[in-house]
N, C-alpha and C positions, 0 to 999 in steps of 0.2 A: 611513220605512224606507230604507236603503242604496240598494235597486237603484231604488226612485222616484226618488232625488236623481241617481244615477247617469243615467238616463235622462232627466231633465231637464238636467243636465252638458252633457252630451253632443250635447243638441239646440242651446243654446244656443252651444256652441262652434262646432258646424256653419252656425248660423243666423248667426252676428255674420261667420265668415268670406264670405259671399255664396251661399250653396248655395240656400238659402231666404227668403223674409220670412214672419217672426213675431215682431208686437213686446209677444205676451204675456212673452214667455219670460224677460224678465227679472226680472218680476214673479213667476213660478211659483219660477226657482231663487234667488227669497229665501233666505240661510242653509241651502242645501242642502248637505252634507256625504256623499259616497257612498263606497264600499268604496276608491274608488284616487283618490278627488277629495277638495281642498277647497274653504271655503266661498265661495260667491259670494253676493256682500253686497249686497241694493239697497237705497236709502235715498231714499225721499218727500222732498223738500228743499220743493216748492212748489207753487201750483197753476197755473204754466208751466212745468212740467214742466222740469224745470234737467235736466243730463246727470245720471246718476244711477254713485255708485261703486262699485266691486267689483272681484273676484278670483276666477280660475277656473286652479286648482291643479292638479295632475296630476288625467289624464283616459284612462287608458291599462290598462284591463282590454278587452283583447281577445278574452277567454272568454266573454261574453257579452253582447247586441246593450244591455242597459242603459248600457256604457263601452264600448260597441264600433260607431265610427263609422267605414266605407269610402267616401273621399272619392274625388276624382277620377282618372279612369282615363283613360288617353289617347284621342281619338275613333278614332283610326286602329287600334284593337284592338276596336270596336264598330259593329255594324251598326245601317243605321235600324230605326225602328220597323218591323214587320214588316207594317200594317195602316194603310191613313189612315182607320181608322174608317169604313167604310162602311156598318155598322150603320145602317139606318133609326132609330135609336131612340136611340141616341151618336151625333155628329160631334166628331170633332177640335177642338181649339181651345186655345188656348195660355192657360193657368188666369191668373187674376188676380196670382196670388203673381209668375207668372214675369214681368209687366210691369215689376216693380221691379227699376233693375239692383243687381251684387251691391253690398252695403253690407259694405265692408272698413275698418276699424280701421285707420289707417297713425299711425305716430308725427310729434304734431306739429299731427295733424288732427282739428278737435274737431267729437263729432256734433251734428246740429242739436238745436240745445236746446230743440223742443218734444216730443222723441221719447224715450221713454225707454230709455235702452241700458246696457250696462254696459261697463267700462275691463276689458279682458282681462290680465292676469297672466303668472306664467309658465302658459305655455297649451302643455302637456305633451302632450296630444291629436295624435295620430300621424294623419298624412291618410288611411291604410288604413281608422282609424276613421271620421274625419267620411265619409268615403263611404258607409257602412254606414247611417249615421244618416239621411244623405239620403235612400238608398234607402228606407231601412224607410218615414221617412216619409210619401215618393210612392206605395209600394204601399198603406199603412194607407187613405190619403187617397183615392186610387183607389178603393178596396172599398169607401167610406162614401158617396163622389158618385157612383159607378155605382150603385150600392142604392139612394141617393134621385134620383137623375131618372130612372132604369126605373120606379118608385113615386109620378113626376110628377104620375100623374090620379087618387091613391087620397087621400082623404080625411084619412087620417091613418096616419103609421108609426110604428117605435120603434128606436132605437137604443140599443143596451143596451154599454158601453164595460167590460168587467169588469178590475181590475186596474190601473183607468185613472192612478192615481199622480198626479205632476202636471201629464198632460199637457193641452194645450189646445188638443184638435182641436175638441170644443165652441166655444169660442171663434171660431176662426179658420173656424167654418163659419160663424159669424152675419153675418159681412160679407165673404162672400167669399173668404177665401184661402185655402181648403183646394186641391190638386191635382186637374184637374177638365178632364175630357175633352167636356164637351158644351157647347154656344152659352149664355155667361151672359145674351144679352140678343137680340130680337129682331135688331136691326142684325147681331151675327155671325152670328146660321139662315139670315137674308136670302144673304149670303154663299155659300151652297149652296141655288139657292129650289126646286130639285128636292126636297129631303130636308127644308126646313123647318117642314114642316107637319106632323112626324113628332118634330121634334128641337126639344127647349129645355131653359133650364134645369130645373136642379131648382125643385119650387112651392114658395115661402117660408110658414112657419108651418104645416104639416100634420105635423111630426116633434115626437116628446115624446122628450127625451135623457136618459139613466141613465147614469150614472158610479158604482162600485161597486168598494169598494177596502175594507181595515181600515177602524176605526174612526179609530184615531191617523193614518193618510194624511188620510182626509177634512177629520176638524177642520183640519189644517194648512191644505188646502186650501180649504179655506170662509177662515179668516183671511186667507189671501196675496189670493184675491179680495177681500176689502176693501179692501186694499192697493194694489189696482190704479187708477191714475187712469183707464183707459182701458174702463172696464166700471163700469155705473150699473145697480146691480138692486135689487130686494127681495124677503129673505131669510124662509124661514120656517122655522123646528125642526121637524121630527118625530121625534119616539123611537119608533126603531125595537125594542120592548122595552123592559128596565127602564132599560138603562146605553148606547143607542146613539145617537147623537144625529145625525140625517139631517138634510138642507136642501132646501128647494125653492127653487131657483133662477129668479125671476120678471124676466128682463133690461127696462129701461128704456132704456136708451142703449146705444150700445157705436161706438169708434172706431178703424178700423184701421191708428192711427199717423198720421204728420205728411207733407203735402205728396202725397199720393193720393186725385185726383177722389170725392168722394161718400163719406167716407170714416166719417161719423158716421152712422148708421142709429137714429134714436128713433121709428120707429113701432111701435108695441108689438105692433101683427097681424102684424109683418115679422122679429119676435125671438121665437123658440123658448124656452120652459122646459128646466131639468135639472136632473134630482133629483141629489145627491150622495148616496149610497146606503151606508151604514158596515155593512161586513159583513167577516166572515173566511171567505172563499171555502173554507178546510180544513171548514168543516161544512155540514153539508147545503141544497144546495141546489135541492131543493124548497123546506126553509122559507124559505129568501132568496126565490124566488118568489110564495109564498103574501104575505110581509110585504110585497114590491111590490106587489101587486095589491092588498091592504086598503089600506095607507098611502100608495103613491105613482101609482097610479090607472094601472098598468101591465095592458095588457090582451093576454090569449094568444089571442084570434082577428085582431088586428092584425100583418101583415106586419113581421116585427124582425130587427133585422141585431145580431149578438152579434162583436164584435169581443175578439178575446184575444193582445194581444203580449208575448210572453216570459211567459205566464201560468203555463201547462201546466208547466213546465221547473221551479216552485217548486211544484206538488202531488203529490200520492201518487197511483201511476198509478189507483186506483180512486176516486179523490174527481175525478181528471180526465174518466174515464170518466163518472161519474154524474153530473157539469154535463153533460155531451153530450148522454148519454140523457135527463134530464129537460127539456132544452130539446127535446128531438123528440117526446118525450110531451106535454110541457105546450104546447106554442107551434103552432096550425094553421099557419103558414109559418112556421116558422124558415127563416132565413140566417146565413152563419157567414164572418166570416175569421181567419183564424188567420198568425199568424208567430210561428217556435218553431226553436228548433236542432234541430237529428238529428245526434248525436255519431258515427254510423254505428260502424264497429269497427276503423278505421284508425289510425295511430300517433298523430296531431294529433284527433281525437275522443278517443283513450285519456287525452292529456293536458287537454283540456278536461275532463273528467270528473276527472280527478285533482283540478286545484285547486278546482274546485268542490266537491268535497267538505272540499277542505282549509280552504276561506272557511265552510265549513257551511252551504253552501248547498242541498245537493244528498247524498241515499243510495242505497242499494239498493230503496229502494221508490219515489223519484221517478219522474215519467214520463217526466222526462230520460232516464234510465239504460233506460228500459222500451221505449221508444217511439224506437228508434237512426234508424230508413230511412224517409226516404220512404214507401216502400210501409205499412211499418207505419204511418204517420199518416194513410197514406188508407184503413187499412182499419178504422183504429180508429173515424174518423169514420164509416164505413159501417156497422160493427159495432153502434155505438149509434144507429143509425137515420135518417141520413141518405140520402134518394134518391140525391141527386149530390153528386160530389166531384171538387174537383180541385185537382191541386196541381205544383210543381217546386219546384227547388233556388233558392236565392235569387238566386243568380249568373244562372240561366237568365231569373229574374223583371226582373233586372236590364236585361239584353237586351231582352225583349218587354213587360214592362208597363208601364216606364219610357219617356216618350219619346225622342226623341233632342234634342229641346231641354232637357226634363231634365239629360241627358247633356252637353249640352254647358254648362250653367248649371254641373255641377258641376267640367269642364275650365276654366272660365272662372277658378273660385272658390281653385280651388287645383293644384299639380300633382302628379300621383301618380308617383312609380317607384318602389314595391310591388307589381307589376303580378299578380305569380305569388301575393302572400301575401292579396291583395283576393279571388281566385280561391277562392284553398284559405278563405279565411275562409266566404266567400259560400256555399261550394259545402254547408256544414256548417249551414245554416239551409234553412228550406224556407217556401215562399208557399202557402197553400192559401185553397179555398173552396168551402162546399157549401150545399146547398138541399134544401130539404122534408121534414118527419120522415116517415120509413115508418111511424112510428106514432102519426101527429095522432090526435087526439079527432073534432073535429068541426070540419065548416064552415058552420053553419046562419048564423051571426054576419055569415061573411063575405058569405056570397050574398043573404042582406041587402042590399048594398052593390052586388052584381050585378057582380060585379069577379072571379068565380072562373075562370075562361077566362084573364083577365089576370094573374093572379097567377101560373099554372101558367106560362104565359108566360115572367113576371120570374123565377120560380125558374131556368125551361133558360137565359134567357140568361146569367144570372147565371153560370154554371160550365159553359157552352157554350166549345169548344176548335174551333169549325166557322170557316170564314175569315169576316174581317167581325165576329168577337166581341168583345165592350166590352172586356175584357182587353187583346186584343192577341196572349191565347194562339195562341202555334204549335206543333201536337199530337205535332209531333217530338221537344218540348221540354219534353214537361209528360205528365201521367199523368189521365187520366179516367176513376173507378168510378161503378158506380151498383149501385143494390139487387140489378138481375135481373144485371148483365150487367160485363165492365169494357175498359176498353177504353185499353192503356198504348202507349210510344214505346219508344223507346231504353232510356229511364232503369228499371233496373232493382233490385232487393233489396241492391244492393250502394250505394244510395242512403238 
């Protein structure tokens, strides 16, 4: 589909200029072709990994965060991180990804041939975008390593990626490079031996991963996995139904590229499973629920983190609404992150909505068009049964959940002087997150486990705006509801 290829486009352009390291990405935008991109072509040549060739084509839909990447912004226009993490439960720590410095393409200079990359094009992608893409990433990536190391001492979680296209945050969490605010290893907790005995990584092997897209995303993406030299697994079928064809993802090897310490990981208690899950999110799901739990061994008394970017903005506002609700009926912890535009009702929302409609992406019944402010997105999530919520503008995300090394990886990578158009972009998407259905079923399962104290815990921190919270949130700057009560900043219904 379009905005999958677009969305892999776009990370690829941002990752090859030095924002990030991901060296699935060449392999995900095999032949990807998206609404304002063309194709970028990888080609297997050998088993040493020869440079591999392609083309990455205009990349410049700015209506929507799938082609819409905001690259670097001057530092002297941003504040530090607001917080060094004093959280007993997060420390600070500068993620794996960002040890690598940026990997830039210069003409002339050829990448090391055991890694595989791709030859950039004409590369149309405006830095307002690559910044965007950063962002989204670091926040995505943030919401999935804070949900798994607050989840450190519980037996087993879920992460459920809905809409996931062809991304490969899976991937990049198996060996480390997702964005990641806590001590990967004893030697950096040591580093703080006050707080260390509070603070580690996340626990390797307790997470079962779901990825849940179309059917036609999935297959592609089960194939490009094969493709991959850098990923050793074993694959199994499930039909999902008469016509759906699902994979169990069972990793055996997996390597995070060339010339980085430790960098092959084959032990198999050390590598997470992930279902790829073929469903069309437009119908009902409960029964997508029901067929997880028969066929993909997904369980609703386990602690799950439901991640949806740019999901919401392609459903009809009541099929949006009913994934919400039945994830708080059905799931005794849900957790939720969301990143979604809010066209608000302003002249630059009115036209984002325009073309969107014009590409036929988007109607009168979308929850783009439904769901414009901020406030409405936090109260939709409340509406459908969510304890806590919390959310801001993506610009404000930008400032506070980003760090400022972040920030300055992405000054390094490129320079921006769109400074006022990254804003107005930014300012028209929003970050959220929330915790705990008002209307769980039961927790006989959990207390089993003797973990129910802890969880109640992991939920308030989770969307916690108090200083010291694993965000970053500063509550001048961000909006916090809950069931009984709510409790906002500044930001107001005209967001």
């Amino acid at each position: 589909m379009a905005t999958a290829n677009d969305a892999i486009l776009s990370k690829l352009s941002t990752s090859q200029l030095g924002y990030y390291y991901d060296p699935f990405l060449p392999y995900m935008a095999k032949n990807a072709v998206g609404l304002t991109s063309t194709t970028a072509s990888v080609q297997r040549t050998n088993q040493n990994h020869s440079p591999i060739a392609g083309s990455i084509g205009q990349m410049t839909n700015q209506l929507q965060f799938e082609g819409t990447n905001m690259n670097s912004l001057g530092s002297n226009n941003m504040h530090p991180h607001p917080h060094p993490f004093p959280n007993p439960m997060l420390q600070k720590r500068v993620c794996l990804a960002d040890r690598h410095p940026p990997r830039v393409r210069r003409s002339g200079v050829n990448a090391p041939s055991s890694l595989p990359t791709v030859t950039p094009g004409q590369a149309h992608h405006q830095p307002v975008i690559r910044r965007g893409t950063h962002a989204r990433v670091c926040v995505v990536d943030y919401a999935i390593s804070t949900f798994l190391s607050l989840c450190q001492d519980l037996k087993e979680v879920q992460v459920v990626i809905l809409g996931s296209g062809r991304d490969t945050t899976y991937l990049r969490s198996q060996c480390d490079l997702l964005h990641d605010k806590c001590p990967r290893n004893d030697s950096e907790a040591n580093q703080d031996k006050k707080s260390s005995t509070n603070t580690k990584h996340r626990t390797r092997g307790n997470v079962t991963w779901y990825e849940v897209d179309h059917p036609s995303v999935i297959n592609d993406k089960h194939d490009l996995l094969l493709t991959c030299d850098l990923f050793d697994f074993k694959s199994q079928k499930v039909m999902d139904g008469e016509k759906m064809e699902s994979f169990i993802i069972s990793p055996t090897q997996i390597r995070s590229g060339n010339n980085i310490p430790d960098n092959t990981i084959s032990n198999p208690s050390a590598l997470e499973p992930c279902h790829l899950v073929s469903y069309d999110l437009r119908n009902s799901f409960e029964l997508l629920l029901h067929n997880m739990q028969e066929n993909h061994g997904l369980q609703n008394h386990v602690p799950t983190l439901f991640v949806m970017e740019c999901v919401q903005m392609y459903l009809p506002e009541e099929g949006s609404r009913d994934i919400l609700r039945t994830i708080t009926e059905a799931m005794a912890h849900p957790i939720m992150a969301i990143f979604d535009p809010i066209i608000q009702y302003d002249g630059f929302g009115q036209v984002m909505a325009q073309n969107l409609i014009k590409a036929r992406i988007t109607d009168s019944s979308m929850s783009l068009v439904n769901t414009r402010t901020l406030s409405a997105q936090l109260e939709k999530l409340k509406d459908c049964g969510f304890k806590t919520v919390t959310g801001c503008d993506f610009y404000s995300a930008y400032e506070m959940v980003l760090t400022a090394e972040d920030r300055r990886r992405a000054n390094m990578a490129e320079m921006l002087d769109e400074v006022e158009e990254w804003m107005l972009i930014a300012r028209h998407y929003c970050f959220l997150v929330a915790a705990g259905g008002a209307h769980r079923k039961s927790d006989d399962d959990i207390r089993e486990q003797g973990h129910e104290h802890d969880l109640q815990e992991i939920e308030e921190a989770f969307c916690s705006v108090e200083d010291g919270n694993v965000f970053g949130f500063v509550a001048k700057k961000c909006v916090c509801v809950t069931a009984t009560s709510s409790s906002s900043s500044t930001i107001q219904d005209k967001r």
